[in-house]
Backbone bond lengths (Angstrom), bond angles and torsions (degrees), N, CA, C in turn:
res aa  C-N    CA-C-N  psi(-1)  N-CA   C-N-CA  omega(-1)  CA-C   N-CA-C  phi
1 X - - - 1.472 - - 1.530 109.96 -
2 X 1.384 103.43 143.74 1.647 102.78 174.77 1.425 115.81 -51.84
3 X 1.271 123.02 155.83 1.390 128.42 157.25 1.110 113.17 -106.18
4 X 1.255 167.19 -26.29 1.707 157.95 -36.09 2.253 61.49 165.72
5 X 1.515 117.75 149.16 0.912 121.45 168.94 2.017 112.30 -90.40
6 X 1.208 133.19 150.31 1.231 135.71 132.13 1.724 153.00 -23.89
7 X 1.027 111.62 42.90 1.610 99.95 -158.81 1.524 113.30 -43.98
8 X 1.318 127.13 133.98 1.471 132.92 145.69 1.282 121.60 -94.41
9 X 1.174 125.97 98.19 1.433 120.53 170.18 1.762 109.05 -87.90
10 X 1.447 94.33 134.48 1.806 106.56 -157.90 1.172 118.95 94.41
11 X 1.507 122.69 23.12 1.589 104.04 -163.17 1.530 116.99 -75.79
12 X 1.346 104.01 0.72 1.830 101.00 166.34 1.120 110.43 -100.54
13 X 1.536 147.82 7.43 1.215 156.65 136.36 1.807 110.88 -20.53
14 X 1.320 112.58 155.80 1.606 122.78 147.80 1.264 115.69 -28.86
15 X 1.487 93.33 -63.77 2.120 104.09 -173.09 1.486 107.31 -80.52
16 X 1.198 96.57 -70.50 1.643 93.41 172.98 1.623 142.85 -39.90
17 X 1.352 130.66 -20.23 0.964 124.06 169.50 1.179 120.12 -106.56
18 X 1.850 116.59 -4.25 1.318 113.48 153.25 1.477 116.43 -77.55
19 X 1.398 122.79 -19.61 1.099 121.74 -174.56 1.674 114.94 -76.07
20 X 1.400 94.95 -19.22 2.070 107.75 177.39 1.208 123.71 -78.22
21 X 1.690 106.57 -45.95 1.352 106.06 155.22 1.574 129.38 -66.75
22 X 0.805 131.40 -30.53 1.018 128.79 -168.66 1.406 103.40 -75.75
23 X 1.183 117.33 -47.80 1.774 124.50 166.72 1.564 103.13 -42.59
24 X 1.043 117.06 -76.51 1.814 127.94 -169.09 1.681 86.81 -55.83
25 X 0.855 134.81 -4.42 1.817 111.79 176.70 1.350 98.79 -107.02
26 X 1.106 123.77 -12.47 1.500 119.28 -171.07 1.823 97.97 -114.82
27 X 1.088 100.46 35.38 1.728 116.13 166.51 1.780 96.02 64.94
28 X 1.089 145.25 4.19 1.592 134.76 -177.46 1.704 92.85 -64.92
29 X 1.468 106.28 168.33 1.275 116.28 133.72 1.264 125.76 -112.41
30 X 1.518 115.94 152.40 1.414 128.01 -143.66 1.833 86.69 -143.67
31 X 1.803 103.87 123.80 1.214 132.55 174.59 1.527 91.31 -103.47
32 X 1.664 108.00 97.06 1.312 100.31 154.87 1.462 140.87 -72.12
33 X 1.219 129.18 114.88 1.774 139.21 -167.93 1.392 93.10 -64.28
34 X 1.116 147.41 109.83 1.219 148.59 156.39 1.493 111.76 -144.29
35 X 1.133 128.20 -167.55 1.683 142.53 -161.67 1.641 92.47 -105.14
36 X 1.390 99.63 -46.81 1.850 112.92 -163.02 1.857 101.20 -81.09
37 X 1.152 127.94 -19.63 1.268 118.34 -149.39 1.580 108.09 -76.34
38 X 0.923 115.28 179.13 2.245 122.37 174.73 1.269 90.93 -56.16
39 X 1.027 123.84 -53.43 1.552 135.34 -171.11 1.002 121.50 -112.12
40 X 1.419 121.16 67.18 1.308 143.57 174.27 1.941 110.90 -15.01
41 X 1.872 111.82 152.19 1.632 87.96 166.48 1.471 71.38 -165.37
42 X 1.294 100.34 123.33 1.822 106.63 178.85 1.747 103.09 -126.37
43 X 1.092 114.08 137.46 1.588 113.31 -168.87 2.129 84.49 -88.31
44 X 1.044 137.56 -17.87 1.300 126.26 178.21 1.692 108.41 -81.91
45 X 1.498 124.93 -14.54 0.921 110.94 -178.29 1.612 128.03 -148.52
46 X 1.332 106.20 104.81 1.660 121.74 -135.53 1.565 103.55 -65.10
47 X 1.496 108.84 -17.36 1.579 105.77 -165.02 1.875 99.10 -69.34
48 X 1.816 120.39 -15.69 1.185 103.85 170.68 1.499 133.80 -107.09
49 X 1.599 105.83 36.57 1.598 107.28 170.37 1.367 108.14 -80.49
50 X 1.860 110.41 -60.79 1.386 87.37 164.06 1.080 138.41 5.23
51 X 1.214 107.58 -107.87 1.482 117.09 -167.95 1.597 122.03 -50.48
52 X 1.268 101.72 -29.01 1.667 112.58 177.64 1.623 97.35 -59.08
53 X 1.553 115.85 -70.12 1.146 108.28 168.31 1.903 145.76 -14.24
54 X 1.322 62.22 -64.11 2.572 90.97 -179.33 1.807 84.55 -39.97
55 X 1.387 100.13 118.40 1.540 124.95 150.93 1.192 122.70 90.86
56 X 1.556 105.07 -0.36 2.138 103.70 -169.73 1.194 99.91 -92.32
57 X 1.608 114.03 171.18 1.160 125.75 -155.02 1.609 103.99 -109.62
58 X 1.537 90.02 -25.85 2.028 114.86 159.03 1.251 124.08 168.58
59 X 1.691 104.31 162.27 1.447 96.79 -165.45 1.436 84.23 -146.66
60 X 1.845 88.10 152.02 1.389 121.78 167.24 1.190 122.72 -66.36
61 X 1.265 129.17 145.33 1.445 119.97 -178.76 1.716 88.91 -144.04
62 X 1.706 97.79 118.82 1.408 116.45 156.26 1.590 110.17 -133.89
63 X 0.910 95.42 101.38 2.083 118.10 171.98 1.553 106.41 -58.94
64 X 1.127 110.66 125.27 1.704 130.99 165.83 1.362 100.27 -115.37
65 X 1.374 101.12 136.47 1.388 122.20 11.39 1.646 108.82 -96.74
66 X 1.569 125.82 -14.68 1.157 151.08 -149.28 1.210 129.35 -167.31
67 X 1.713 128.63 124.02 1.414 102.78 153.68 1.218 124.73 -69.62
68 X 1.360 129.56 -2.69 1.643 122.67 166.24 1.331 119.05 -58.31
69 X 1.212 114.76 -28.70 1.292 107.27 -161.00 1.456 104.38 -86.52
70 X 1.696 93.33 162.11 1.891 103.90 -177.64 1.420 107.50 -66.41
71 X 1.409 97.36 147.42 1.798 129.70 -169.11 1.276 125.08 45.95
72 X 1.317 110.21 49.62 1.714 141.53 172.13 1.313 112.16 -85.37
73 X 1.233 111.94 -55.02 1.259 103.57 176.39 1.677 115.57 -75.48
74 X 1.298 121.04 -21.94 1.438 125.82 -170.19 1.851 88.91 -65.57
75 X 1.455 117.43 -66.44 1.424 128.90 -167.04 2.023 96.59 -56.58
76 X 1.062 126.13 -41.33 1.248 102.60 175.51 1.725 146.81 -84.15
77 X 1.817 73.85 -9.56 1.897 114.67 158.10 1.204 90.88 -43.22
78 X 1.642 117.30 -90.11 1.811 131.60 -158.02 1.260 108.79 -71.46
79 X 1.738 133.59 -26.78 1.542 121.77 149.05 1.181 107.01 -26.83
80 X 1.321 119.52 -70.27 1.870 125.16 -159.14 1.032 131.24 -66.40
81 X 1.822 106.03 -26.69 1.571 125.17 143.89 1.043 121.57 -6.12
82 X 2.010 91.23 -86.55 1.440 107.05 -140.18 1.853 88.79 -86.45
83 X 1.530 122.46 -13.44 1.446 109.83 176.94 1.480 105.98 -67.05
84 X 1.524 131.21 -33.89 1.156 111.20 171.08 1.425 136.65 -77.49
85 X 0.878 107.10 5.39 1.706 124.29 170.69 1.521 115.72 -104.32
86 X 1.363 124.22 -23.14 1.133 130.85 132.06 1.407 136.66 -45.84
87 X 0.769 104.02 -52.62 2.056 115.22 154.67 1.983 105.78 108.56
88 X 1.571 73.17 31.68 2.098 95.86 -164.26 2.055 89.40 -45.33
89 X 1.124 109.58 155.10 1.228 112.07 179.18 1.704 124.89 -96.37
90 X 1.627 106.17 -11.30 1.455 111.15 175.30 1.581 86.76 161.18
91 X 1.859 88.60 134.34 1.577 98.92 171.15 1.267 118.89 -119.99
92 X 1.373 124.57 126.75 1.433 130.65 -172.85 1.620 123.96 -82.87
93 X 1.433 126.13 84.18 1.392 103.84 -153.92 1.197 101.31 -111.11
94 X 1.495 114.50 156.96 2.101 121.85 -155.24 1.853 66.58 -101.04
95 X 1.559 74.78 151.43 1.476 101.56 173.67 1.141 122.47 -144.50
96 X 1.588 138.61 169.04 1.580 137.69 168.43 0.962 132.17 -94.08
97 X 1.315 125.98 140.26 1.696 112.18 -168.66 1.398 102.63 -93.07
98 X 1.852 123.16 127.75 1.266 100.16 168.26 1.982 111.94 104.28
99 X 1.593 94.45 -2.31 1.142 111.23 -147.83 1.958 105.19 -103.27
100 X 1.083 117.96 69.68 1.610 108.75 -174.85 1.417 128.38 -16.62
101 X 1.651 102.23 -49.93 1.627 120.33 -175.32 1.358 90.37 -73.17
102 X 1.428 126.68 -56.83 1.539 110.64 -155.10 1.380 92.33 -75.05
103 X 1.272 166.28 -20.70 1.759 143.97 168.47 1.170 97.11 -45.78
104 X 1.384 132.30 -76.49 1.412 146.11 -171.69 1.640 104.68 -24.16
105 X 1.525 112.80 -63.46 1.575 114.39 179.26 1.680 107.31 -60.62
106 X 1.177 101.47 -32.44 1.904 113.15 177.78 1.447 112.71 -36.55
107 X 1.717 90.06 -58.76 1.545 111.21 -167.02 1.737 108.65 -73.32
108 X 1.149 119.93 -27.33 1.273 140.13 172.66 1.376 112.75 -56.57
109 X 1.289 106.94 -41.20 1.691 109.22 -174.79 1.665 93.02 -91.43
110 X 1.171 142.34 -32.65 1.484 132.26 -141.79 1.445 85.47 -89.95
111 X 1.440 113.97 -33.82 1.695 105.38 -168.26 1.404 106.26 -105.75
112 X 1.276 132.07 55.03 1.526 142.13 -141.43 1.774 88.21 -122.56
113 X 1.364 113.21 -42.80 1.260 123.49 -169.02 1.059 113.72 80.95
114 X 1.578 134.37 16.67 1.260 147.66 135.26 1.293 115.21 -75.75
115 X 1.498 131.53 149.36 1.366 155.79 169.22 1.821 90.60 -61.87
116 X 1.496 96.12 130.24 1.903 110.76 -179.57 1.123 102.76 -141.63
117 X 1.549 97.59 146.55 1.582 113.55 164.44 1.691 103.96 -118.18
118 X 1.463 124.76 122.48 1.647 111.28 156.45 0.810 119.35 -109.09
119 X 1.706 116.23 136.89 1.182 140.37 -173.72 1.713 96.29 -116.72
120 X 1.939 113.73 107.81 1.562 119.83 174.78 1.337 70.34 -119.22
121 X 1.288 95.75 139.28 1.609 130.65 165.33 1.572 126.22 -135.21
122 X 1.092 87.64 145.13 2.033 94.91 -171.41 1.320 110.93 -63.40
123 X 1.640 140.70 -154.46 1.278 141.47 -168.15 1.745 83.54 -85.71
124 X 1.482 79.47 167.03 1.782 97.88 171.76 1.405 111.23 -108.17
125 X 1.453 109.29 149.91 1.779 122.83 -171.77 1.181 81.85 -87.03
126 X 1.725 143.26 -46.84 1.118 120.26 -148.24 1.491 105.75 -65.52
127 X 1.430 123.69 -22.70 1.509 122.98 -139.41 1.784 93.64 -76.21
128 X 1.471 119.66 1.60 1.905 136.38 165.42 1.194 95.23 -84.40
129 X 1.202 139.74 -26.26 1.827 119.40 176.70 1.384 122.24 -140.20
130 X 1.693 109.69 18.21 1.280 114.25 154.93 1.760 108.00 -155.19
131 X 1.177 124.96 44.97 1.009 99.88 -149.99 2.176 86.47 -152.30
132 X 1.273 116.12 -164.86 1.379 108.97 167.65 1.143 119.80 -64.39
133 X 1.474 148.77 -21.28 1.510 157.23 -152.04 1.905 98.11 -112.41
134 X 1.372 126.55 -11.08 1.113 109.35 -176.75 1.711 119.08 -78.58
135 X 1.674 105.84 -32.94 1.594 94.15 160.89 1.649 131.71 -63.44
136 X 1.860 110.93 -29.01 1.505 92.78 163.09 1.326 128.95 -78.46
137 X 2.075 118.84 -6.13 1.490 96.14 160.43 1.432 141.06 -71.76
138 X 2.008 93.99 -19.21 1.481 100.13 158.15 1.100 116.76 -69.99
139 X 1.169 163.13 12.85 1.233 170.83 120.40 1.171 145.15 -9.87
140 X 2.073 76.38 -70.33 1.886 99.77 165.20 1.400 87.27 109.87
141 X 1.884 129.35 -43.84 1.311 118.44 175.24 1.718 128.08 -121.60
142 X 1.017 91.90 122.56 1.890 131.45 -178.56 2.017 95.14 -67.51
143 X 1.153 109.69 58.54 1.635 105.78 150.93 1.512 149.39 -78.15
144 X 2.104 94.83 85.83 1.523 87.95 -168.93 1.250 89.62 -141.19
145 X 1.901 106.75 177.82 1.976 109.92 -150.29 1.648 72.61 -111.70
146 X 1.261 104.76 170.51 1.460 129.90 179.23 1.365 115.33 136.44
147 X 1.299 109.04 -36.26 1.410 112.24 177.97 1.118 117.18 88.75
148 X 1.739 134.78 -125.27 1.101 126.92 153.81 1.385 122.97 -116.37
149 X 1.221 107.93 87.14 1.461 130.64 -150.35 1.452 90.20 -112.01
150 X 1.318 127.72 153.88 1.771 119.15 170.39 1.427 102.51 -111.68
151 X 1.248 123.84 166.56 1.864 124.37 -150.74 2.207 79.61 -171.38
152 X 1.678 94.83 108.09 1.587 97.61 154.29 1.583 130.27 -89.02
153 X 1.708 89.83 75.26 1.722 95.37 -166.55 1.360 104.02 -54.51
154 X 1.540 112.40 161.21 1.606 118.80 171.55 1.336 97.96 -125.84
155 X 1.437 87.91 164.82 1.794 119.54 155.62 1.166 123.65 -69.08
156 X 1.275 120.34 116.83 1.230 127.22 -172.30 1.873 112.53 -64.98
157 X 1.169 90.92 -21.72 1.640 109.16 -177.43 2.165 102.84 -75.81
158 X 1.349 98.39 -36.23 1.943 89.47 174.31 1.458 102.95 -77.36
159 X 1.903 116.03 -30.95 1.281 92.76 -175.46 1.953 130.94 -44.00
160 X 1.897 82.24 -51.65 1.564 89.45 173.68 0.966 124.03 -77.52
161 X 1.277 131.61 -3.00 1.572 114.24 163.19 1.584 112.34 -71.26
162 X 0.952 96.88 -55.20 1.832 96.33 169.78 1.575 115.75 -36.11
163 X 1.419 106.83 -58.39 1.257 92.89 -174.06 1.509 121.23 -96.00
164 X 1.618 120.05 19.61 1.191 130.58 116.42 1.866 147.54 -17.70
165 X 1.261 81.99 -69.53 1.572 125.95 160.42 1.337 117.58 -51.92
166 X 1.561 125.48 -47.85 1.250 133.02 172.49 1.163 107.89 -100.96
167 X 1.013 137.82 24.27 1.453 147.38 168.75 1.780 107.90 -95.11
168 X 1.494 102.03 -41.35 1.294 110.79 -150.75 1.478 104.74 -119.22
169 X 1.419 127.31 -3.24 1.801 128.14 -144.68 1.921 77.40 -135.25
170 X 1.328 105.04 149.61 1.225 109.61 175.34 1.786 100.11 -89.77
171 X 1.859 99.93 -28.36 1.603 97.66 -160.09 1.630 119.70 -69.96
172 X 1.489 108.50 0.54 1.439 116.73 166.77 1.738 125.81 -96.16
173 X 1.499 90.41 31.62 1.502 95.39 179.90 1.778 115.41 -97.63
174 X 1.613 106.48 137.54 1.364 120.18 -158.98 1.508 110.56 73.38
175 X 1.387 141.13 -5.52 1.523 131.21 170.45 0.983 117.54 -47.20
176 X 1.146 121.47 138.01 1.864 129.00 149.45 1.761 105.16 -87.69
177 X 0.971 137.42 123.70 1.603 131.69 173.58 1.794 97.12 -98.79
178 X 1.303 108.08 165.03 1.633 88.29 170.40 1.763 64.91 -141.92
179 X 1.720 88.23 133.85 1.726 94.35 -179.16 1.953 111.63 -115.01
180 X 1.613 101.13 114.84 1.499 93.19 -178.83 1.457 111.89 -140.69
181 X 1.023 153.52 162.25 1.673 158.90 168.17 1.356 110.02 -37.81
182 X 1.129 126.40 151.50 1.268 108.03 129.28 1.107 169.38 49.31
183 X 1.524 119.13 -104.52 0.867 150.81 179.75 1.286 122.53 -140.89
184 X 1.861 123.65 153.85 1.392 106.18 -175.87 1.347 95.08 -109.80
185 X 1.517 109.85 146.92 1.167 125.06 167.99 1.903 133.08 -142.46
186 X 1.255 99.95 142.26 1.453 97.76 165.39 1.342 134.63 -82.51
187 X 1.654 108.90 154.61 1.216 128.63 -165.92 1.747 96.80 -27.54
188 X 1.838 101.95 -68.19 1.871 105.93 -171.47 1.346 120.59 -44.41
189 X 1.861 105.64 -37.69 1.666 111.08 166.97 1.301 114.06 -57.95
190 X 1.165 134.99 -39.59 1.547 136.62 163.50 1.430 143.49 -53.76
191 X 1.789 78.61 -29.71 1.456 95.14 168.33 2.021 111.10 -84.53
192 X 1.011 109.06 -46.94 1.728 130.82 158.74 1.675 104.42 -2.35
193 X 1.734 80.47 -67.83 1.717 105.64 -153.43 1.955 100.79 -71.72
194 X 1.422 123.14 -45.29 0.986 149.96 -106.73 2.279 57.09 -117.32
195 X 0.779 128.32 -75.00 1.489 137.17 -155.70 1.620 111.16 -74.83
196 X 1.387 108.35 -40.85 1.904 105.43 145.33 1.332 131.35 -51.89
197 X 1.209 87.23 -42.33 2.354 91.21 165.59 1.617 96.23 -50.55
198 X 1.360 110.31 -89.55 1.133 129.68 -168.04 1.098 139.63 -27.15
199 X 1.568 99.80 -51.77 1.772 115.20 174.60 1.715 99.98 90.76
200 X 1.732 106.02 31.45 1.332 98.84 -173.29 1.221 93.15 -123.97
201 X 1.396 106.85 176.24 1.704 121.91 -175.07 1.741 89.06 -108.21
202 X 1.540 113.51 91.70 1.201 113.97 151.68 1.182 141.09 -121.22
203 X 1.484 135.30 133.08 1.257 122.18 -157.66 1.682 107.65 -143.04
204 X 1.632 98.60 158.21 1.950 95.91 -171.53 1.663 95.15 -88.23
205 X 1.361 102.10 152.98 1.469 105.90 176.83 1.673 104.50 -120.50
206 X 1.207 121.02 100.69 1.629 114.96 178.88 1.428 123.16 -51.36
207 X 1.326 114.42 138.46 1.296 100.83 176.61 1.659 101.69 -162.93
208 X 1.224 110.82 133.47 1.969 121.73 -176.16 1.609 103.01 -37.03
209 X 1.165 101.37 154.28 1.451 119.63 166.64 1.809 111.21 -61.46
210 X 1.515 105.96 -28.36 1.675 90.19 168.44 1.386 122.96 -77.34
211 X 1.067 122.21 -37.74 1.675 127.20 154.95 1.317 106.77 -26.74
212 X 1.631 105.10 -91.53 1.885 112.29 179.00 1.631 107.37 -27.45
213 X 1.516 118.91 -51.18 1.413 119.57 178.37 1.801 105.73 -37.13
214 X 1.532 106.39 -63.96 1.437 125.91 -148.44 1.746 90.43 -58.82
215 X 1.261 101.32 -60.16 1.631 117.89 -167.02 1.891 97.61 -47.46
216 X 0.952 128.07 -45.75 1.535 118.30 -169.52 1.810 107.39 -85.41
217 X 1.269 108.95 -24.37 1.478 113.22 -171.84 2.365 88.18 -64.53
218 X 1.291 116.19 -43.47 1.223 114.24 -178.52 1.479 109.31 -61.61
219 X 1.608 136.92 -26.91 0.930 159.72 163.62 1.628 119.76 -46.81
220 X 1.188 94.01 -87.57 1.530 107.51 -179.97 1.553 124.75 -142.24
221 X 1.444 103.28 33.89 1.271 106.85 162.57 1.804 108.46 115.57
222 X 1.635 89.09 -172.50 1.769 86.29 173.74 1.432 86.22 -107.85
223 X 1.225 136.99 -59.35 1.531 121.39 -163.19 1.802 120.45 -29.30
224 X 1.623 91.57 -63.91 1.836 104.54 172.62 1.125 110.49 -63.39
225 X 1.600 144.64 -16.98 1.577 159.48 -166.39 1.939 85.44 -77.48
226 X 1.188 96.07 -62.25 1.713 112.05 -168.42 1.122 115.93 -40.96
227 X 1.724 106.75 -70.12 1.843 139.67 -176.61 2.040 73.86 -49.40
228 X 1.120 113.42 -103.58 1.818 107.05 -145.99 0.935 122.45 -50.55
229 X 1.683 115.86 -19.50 1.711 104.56 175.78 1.162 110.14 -46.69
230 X 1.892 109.63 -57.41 1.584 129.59 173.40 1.442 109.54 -25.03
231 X 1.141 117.45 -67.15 1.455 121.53 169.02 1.048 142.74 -6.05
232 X 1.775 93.23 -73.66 1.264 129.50 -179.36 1.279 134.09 -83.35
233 X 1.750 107.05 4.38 1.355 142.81 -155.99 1.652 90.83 -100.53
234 X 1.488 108.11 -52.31 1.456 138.69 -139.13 1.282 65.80 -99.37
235 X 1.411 144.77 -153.12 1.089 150.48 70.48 2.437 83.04 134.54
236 X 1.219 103.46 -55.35 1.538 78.30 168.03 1.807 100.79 -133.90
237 X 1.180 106.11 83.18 1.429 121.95 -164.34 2.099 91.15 -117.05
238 X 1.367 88.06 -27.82 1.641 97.23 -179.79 1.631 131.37 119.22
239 X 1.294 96.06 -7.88 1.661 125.61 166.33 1.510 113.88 -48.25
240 X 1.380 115.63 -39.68 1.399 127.88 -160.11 1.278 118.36 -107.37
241 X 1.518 114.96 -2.50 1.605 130.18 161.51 1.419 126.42 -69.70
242 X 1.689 101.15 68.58 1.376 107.33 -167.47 1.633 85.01 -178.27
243 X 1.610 94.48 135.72 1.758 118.32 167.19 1.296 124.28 -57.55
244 X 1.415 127.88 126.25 1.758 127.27 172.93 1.676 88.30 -99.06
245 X 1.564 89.41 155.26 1.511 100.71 159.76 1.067 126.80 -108.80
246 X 1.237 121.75 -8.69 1.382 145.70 166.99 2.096 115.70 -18.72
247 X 1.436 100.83 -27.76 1.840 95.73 154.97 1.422 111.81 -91.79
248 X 0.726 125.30 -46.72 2.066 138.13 158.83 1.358 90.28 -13.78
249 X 1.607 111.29 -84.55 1.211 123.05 -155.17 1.391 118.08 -63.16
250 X 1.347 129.96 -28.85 1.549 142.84 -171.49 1.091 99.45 -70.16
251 X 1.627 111.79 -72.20 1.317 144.33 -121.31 1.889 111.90 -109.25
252 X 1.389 116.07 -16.39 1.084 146.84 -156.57 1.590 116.04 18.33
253 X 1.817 106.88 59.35 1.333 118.92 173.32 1.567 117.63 -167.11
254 X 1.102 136.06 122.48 1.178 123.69 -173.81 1.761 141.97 -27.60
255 X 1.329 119.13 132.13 1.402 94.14 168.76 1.118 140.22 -39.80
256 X 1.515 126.25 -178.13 1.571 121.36 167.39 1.515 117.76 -101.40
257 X 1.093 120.36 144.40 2.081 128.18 -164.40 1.773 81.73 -78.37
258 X 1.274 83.95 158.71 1.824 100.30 -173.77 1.738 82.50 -89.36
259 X 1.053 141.86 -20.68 1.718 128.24 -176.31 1.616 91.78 -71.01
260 X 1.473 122.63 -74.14 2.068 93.24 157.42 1.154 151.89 -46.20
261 X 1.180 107.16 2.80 1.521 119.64 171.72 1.874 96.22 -80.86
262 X 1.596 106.25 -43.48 1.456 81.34 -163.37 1.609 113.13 -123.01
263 X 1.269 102.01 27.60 1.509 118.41 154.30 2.037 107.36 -84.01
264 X 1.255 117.88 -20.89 0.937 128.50 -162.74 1.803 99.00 -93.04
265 X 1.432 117.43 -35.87 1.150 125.09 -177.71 1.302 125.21 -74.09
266 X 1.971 95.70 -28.84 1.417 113.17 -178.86 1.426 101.74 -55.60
267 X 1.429 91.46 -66.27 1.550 99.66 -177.74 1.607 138.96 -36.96
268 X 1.540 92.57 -24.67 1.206 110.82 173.79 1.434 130.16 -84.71
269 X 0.998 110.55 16.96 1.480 129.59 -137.87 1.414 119.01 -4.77
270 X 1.532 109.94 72.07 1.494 121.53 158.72 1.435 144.86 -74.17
271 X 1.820 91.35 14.97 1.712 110.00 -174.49 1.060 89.08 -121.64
272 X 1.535 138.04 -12.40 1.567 134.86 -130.64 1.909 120.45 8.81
273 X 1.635 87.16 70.39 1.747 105.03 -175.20 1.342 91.24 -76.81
274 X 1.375 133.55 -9.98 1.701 111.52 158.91 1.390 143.16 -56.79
275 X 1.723 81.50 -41.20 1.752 93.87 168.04 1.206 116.04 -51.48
């Protein structure tokens, strides 16, 4: 087993902190990328990649808040830099499916002259029980535009195994994975599934992309209002209504159905349906 540590950048993230534990249980060591860590790694402040970098054997790269957003690709330009002058051994970077900005960072890492794995992945199930969508399942209403568009949400749990896998396996070097469920489904199917766990009356409520606009500008502004509409424009416009094999291919076993995603959540009590 390697000795040389792991970087995770994000490791308190969705991906990232499943991706840390899971490393540290499987005996790795794991350089957590965070603001707080011994070894600091702040995406606002470049003087600490460096050092995050100096000595790993590889690191994850998940960008916050977005690759949409402006000077993402510039910051993952000089990430890839300084990993190759570091002598980083392969960088695993989460990506979007569907995602204009994130190809651009794609292409950034593939021609980095470092060894890459990409991991573009569809929406996340978790983002219903930890994520922005978990207060409208307490709710009962699921308000998002797309219509009836189909979306192969994933498990946030195959993401990181995959990129587990390419963290640690030489045989996932140069891959693209494209990581998605299953099955495709709509928002109301989500809501369906999401309310049979539960024993709740939950349901999607459609509504235009200027709405979704309006609703986040009250949120967090017009800038971040802007970046996700874009997103969300891109992203269930209808491009992405179609299966990756990308857990198939890693992992050599099927993904997990979003109806286990949230029998699994129940259980977890990620609604706190006890209260």
């Amino acid at each position: 087993m390697q000795t040389q540590p792991i970087l995770v950048i994000g490791a308190t993230g969705k991906t990232g902190r499943r991706i840390a534990k899971t490393l540290s249980e499987n005996g790795y060591t794991v350089r957590h990328g965070t603001r707080a860590a011994p070894i600091p790694f702040d995406w606002d402040n470049q003087a600490t990649w460096a050092p995050a970098l100096d000595g790993v054997s590889a690191a994850y790269i998940s960008y916050f808040p977005d690759l949409a957003f402006p000077g993402a690709a510039e910051k993952i330009e000089t990430l890839s830099a300084l990993a190759k002058a570091a002598d980083v051994g392969r960088l695993v970077l989460l990506s979007g499916r569907g995602e204009a900005h994130a190809e651009v960072c794609e292409d950034i890492v593939r021609n980095s002259g470092v060894d890459f794995t990409l991991v573009r992945c569809a929406w996340f199930a978790q983002n219903f029980s930890e994520g922005y969508l978990r207060d409208p399942v307490l709710e009962g209403v699921i308000a998002m535009p797309g219509g009836d568009v189909a979306e192969p949400i994933v498990d946030v749990d195959d993401i990181a195994a995959v990129a587990v896998a390419a963290l640690t396996e030489k045989k996932h070097s140069g891959k693209l994975y494209e990581i998605t469920g299953p099955r495709l489904m709509t928002f109301a199917e989500m809501a369906a599934d999401l309310g049979t766990a539960t024993g709740r009356d939950i349901r999607h409520m459609p509504i235009t992309f200027e709405q979704f606009h309006a609703g986040l500008v009250q949120v967090g502004g017009e800038f971040i209002a802007d970046v996700f509409t874009g997103i969300a424009r891109e992203t269930l416009g209808g491009r992405n209504a179609w299966l990756g094999d990308g857990v198939q291919r890693a992992l050599g076993r099927a993904p997990r159905d979003f109806s286990t995603f949230c029998r699994k959540a129940v259980a977890d009590s990620a609604w706190h349906l006890a209260e």
